[in-house]
C-alpha atoms as one frame of an Amber mdcrd trajectory, in Angstrom:
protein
   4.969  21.369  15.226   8.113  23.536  16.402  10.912  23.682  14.155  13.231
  21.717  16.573  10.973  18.724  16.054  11.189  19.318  12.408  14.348  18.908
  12.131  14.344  15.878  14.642  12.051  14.228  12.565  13.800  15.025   9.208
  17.113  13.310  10.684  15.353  10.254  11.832  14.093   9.507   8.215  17.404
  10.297   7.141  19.180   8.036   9.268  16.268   5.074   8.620  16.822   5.742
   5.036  20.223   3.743   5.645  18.009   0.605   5.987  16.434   0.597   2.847
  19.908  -0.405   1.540  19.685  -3.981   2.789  16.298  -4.744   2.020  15.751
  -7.298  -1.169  14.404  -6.392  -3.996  12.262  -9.469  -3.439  11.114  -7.885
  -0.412  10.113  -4.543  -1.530   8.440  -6.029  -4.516   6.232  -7.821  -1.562
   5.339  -4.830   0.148   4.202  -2.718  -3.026   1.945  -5.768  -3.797   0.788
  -5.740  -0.171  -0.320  -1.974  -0.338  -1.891  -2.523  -3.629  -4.208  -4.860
  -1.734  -4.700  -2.585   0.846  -5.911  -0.288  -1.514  -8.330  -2.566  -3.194
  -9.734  -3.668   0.774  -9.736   0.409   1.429 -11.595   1.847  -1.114 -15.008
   2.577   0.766 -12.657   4.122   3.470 -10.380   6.255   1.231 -13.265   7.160
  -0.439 -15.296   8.362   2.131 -12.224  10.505   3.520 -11.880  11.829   0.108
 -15.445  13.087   0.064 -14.738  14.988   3.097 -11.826  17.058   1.813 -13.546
  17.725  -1.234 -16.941  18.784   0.669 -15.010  21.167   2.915 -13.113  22.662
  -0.575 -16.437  22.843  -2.118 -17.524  25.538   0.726 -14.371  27.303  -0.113
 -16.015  27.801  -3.551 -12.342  26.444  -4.785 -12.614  26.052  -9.105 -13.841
  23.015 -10.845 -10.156  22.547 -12.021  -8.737  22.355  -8.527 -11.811  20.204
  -7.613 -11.542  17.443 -10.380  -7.987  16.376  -9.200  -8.709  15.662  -5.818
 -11.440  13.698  -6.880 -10.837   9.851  -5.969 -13.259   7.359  -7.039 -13.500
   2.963  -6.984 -12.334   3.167 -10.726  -9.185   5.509  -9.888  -8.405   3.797
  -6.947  -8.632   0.508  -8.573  -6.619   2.198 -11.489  -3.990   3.138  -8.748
  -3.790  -0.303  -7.533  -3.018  -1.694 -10.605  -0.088   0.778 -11.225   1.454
  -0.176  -8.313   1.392  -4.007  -9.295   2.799  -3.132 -12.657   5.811  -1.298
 -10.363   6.238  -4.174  -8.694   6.803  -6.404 -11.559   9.054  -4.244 -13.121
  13.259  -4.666 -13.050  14.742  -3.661 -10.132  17.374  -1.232 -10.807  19.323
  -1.237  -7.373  22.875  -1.733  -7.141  22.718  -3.013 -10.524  25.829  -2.393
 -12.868  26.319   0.143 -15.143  29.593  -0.410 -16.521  33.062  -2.091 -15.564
  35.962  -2.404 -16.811  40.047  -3.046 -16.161  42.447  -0.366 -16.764  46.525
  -0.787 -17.283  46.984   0.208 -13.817  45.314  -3.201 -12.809  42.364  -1.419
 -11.016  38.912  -2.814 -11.350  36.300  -0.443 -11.907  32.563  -1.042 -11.341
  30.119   1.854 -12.102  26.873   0.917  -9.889  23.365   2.493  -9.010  22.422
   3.129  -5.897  19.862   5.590  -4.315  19.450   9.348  -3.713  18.806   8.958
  -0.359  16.092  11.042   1.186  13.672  12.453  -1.205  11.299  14.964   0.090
   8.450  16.170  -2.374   6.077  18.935  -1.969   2.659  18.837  -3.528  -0.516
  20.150  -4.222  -4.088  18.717  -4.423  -3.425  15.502  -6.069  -4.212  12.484
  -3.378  -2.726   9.575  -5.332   0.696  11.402  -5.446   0.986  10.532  -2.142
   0.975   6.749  -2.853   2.622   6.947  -6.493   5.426   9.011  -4.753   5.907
   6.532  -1.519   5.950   3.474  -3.898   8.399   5.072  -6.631  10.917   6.307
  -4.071  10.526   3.185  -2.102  11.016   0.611  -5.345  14.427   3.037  -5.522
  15.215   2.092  -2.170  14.815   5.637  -1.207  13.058   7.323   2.085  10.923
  10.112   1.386   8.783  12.760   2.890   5.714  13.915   1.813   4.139  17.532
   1.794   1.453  17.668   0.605  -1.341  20.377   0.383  -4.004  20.818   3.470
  -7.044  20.267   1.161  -6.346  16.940   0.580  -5.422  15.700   4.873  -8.142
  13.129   5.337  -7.530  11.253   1.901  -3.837  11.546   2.499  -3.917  10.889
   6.351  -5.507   6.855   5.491  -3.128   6.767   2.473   0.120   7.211   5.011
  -1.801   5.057   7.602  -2.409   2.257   5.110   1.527   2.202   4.053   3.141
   2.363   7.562   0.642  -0.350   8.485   1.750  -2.570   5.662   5.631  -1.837
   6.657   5.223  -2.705  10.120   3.614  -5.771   9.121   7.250  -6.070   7.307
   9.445  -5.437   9.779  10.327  -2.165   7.603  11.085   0.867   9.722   7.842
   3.071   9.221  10.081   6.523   9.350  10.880   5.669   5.756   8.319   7.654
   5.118   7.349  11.299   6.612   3.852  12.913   6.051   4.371  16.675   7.077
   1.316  17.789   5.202   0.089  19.803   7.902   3.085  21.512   9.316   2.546
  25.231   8.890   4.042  27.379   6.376   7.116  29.020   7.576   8.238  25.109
   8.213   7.714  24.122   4.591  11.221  26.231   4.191  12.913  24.041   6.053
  12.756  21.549   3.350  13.963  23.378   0.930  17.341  23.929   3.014  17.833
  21.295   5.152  20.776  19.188   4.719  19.656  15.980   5.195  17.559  16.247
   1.735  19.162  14.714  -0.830  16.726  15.306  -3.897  13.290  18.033  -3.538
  10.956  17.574  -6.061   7.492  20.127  -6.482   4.525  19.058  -7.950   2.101
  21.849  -9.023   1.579  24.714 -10.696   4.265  27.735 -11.235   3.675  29.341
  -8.574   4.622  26.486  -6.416   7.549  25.611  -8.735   9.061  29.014  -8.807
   9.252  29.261  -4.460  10.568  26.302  -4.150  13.500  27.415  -7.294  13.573
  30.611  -5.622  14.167  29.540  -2.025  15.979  26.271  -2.172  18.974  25.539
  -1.232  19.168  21.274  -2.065  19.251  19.375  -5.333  15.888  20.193  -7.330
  14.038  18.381 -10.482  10.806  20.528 -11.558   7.841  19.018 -12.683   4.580
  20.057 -14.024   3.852  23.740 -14.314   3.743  24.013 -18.240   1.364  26.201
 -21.166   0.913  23.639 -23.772   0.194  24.317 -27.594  -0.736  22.642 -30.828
  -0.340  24.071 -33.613  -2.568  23.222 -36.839  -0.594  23.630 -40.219  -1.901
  24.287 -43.136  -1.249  20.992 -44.338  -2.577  19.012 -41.600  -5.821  16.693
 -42.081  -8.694  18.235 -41.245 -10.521  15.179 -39.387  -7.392  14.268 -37.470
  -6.775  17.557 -36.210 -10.367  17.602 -35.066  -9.723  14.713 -33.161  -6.527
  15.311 -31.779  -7.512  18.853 -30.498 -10.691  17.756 -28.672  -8.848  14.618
 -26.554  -5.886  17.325 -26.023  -8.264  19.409 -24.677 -11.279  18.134 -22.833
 -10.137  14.223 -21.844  -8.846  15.580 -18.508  -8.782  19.096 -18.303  -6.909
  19.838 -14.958  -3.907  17.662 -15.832  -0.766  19.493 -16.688  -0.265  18.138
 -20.551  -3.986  19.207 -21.224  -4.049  21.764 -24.198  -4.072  25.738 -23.395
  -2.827  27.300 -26.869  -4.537  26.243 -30.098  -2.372  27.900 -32.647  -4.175
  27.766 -36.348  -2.401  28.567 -39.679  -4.695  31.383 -41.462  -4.720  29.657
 -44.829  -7.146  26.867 -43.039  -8.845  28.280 -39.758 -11.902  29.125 -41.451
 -12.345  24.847 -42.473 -10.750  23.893 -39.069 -12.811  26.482 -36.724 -16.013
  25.125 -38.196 -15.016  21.525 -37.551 -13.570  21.913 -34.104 -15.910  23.963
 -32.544 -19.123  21.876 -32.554 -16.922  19.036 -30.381 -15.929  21.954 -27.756
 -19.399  23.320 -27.657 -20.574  19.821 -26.445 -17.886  20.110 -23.704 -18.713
  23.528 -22.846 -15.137  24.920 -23.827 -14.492  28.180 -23.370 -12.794  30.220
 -25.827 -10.454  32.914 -25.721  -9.271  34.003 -28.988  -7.354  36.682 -31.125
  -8.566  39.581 -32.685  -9.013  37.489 -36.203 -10.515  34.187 -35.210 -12.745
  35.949 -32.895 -14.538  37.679 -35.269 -15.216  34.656 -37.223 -15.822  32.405
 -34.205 -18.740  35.092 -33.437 -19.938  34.689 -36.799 -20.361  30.950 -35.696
 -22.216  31.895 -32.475 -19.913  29.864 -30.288 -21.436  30.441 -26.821 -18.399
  30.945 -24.437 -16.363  33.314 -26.549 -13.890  36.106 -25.073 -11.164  38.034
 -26.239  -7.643  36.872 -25.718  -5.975  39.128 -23.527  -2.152  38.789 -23.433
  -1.929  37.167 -20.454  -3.763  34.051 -21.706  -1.046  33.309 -24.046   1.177
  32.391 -21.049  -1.841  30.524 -18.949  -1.415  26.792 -17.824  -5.683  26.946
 -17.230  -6.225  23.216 -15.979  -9.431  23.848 -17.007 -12.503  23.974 -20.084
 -10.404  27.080 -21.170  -8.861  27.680 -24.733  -6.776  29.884 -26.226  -6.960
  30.637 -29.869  -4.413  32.167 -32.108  -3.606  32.488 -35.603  -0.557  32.667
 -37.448   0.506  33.626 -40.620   2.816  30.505 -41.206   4.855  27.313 -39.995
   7.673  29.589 -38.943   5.715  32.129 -37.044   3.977  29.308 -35.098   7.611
  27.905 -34.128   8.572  31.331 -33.298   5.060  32.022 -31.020   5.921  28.620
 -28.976   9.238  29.010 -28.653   8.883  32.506 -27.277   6.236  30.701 -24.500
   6.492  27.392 -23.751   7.645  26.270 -20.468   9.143  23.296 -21.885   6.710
  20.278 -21.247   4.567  19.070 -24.009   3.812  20.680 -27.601   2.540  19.150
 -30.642   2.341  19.973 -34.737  -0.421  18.626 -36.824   0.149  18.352 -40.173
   0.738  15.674 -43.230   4.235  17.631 -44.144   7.259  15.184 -42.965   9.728
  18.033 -43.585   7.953  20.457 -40.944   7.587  17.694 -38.539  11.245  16.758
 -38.717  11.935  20.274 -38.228   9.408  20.964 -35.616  11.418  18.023 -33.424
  14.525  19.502 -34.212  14.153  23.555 -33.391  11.073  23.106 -30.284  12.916
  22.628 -26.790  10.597  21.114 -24.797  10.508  17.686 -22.985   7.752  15.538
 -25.040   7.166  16.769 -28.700   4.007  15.355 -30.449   3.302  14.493 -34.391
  -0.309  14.550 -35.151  -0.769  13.220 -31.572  -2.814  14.486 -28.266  -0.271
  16.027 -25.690  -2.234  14.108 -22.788   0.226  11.132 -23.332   3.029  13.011
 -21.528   2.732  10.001 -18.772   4.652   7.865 -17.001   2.542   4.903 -17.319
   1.527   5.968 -21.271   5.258   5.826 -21.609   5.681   2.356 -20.074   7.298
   3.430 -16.676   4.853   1.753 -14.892   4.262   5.190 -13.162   5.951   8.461
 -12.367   7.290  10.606 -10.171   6.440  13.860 -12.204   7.104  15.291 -15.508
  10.315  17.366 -16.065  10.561  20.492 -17.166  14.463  20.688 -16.828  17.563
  19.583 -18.489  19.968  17.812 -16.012  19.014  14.399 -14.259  15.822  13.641
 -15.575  13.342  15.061 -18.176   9.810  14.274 -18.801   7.979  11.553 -17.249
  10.027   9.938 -14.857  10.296   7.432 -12.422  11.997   5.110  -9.659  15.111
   4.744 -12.196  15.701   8.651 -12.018  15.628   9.178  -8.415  19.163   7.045
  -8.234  22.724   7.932  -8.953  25.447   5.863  -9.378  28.752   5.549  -7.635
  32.229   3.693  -8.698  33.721   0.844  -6.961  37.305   0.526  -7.421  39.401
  -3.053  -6.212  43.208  -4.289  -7.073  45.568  -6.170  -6.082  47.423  -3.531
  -4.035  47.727  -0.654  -6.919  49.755   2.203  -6.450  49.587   5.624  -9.201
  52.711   6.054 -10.142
């Protein structure tokens, strides 16, 4: 694709994301329940175009990590599907109002949502983003492009055919929605500075995250990349923690709230160590630790056992990878993740109120956990029906989010003829 039919193609889903402003919310409730049966009628086809992007990344010799979230099966598509008809049912949020009041002046003043606009997202190798993003912008009455990464082009190219099929069968203009997963490179910058883009949102790891901060030139919300800890205190129960750790860890590693820094308080690590590490033996976790729990894990014979290097401190590993540190105290583990979080998800285990209070207070960070598993950082686990990513930032949105967040609100003023004196 030349860049002059880029751009062409960016300002025709600009200008058909004016339409989107009349449709009912009736309507689009319709269509998300129409592609969630196209899903369910699809799933020998997606799947089978999944397989194919995941056989020709398999010959790359690509990581199990990056494998395991491209990986569509019946159950996730089926999983998908029902998302989708929980969006559906949910509120519309539309042009509803926010406020309104009447000043002295006599003016009426209505504060009202309405939509970003055009939404363009950039993504790795995650195949149901491309139908969790489409339906989220689209419930916010928002047009959206999608760019997302080569390895997944078969899964995704059925996914896009499936929705423009389902508008058309709508009457919906189809250029609501852009795929421009495989424009080249050099293009991709385009996105990031082209005018017509009212909101860019990346989904992937940092290195992803910090081009697109680096390069764009539109409104940005970052999602995803993160280094997540837990830290065991000293007063923490030992079974829980056990517990806790292992579902943080291993349930899904290559998701971005999956654990990467166990920190352990050294009054206890010897009791937790010997708990914890016949769970992530099963699982084949391995183990990078410090100088002082390293020693002792070798005592243990734990299998997959390295030396932490500094570097692993500040790894988001998406993968059976651990990091293990101890600490001397409560404060020096508060200290140790404030010094390297990125901000996402982090979690204290322990029975002491006071520390937990305290660990919500002085941790910055989106979603803070209490003697819970950090893979909860979800839209759907958070009863958004779904979402658009997880925020790492301040302004607009943080953590999971979804269609309510990709709207902003304008005011409507009416009188009878006021003038400002």
């Amino acid at each position: 694709m030349k860049k002059s039919q880029l751009l062409k193609k960016i300002s025709q889903t600009k200008k058909s994301s004016q339409s989107l402003t009349d449709v009912k919310a009736s309507q689009r409730k319709k269509i998300i329940l129409d592609i969630a049966d196209r899903l369910e009628k699809n799933v020998s086809k997606i799947i089978k175009a999944n397989k194919q992007d995941i056989k020709e990344q398999e010959a790359l010799k690509k990581p199990f990590g990056f494998i395991e979230r491209m990986i569509l099966d019946k159950a996730k598509i089926l999983d998908l599907s029902r998302s989708l008809r929980e969006i559906a049912q949910m509120k519309d949020v539309v042009f509803s109002v926010l406020d309104k009041k009447t000043r002295p002046s006599s003016i009426k003043i209505k504060k009202v949502r309405v939509p970003l606009g055009l939404i363009a997202i950039i993504y790795e190798s995650r195949p149901n983003v491309t139908v969790e993003s489409f339906i989220l912008c689209f419930k916010s009455a928002n047009a959206v492009i999608l760019k997302a990464g080569r390895e997944i082009a078969q899964t995704n190219k059925v996914f896009i055919s499936l929705i423009k099929k389902v508008l058309k069968d709508n009457q919906l203009d189809p250029k609501i929605v852009l795929d421009l997963s495989l424009i080249e490179r050099d293009l991709v910058k385009e996105l990031l500075v082209n005018e017509n883009i009212d909101c860019l949102i990346p989904r992937g790891g940092k290195g992803l995250i910090d081009f697109v901060k680096q390069q764009a030139k539109v409104p940005v919300i970052e999602t995803g990349a993160s280094v997540v800890h837990t830290y065991i205190d000293q007063d923490a129960n030992l079974n829980l923690a056990q517990k806790v750790v292992l579902n943080a860890k291993t349930r899904r590693v290559s998701i971005c709230n999956a654990l990467d820094v166990l920190l352990i308080d050294k009054a206890i690590y010897k009791k937790i160590l010997k708990k914890i590490t016949p769970s992530l033996k099963k699982k084949k976790v391995e183990i990078r630790a410090d100088r002082s729990s390293f020693d002792f894990l070798k005592k243990l014979d734990y299998p997959r056992l390295k030396k932490a290097k500094p570097g692993d401190f500040d790894s988001e590993f998406l993968d059976y990878i651990l990091t293990v540190k101890l600490v001397n105290d409560f404060s020096q583990a508060l200290d140790h993740i404030q010094k390297h979080s990125l901000g996402h998800s982090e979690a204290v285990i322990t029975e002491s109120l006071a520390k937990a209070r305290k660990f919500f207070k002085k941790i910055d960070a989106a979603c803070l956990y209490w003697n819970t598993s950090t893979q909860f950082s979800d839209g759907a686990q958070f009863g958004l029906g779904g979402e658009i990513g997880i925020s790492t930032q301040k302004l607009h949105a943080r953590g999971p989010f979804s269609f309510e967040s990709l709207t902003t609100y304008k005011y409507l003023i009416k009188s009878p003829g006021a003038v400002r004196k």
